[in-house]
N, C-alpha and C positions, 0 to 999 in steps of 0.2 A: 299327180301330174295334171296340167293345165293346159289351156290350148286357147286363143280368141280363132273367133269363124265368121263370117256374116251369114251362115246360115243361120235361119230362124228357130227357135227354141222345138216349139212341137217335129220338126226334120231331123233336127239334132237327135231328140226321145224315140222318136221311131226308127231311123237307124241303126240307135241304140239295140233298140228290142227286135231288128231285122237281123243285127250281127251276133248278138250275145243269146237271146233265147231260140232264133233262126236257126245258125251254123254249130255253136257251141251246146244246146239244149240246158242254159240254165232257166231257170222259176224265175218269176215277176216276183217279187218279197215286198216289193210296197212301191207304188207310183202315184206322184203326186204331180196331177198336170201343169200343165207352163212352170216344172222346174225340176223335177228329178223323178230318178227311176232307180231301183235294188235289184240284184238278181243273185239269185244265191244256189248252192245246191250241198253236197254232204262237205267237199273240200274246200270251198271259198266264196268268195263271193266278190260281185265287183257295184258300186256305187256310184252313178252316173249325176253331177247337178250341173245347172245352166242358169248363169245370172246373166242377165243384162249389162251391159258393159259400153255407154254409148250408143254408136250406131251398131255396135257387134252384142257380140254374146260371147263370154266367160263358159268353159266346160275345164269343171274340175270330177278326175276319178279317180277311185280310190278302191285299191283291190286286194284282197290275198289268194293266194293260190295262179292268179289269171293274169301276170302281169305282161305276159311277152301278147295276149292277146289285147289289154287294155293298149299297149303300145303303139302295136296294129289297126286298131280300130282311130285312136288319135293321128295316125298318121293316112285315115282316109278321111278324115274330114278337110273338106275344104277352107283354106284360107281366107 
């Protein structure tokens, strides 16, 4: 799943890690600054990355187990 946003890549990532390891208590599995972040735990995992896109930014995620929350989470980020 895809999204463009003008928000800025590192807002994007933190977010990320405010909605998913926050509310949901999944694990950090590997973050790599100014562009993605893993989070996983025993049932699935979800897969956060941020390209540059212009003046916006690209947010593509990719999940199993977590998908009505990935959808959720895509659909608070701003336009």
């Amino acid at each position: 799943m895809a999204k463009e946003t003008s928000l800025e890549i590192n807002k994007i990532i933190s977010e990320a890690v405010t909605y998913f390891k926050g509310f949901f208590g999944l694990q950090v599995a590997d973050h790599v600054p100014n562009c993605c972040v893993e989070f996983s735990n025993n049932t699935g995992y979800v897969t956060v990355q941020v390209f540059p896109k212009g003046s916006r930014n690209e947010v593509i995620l990719t999940t199993r187990e977590w998908d009505y929350q990935v959808l959720e989470f895509m659909k608070s980020l701003h336009s």
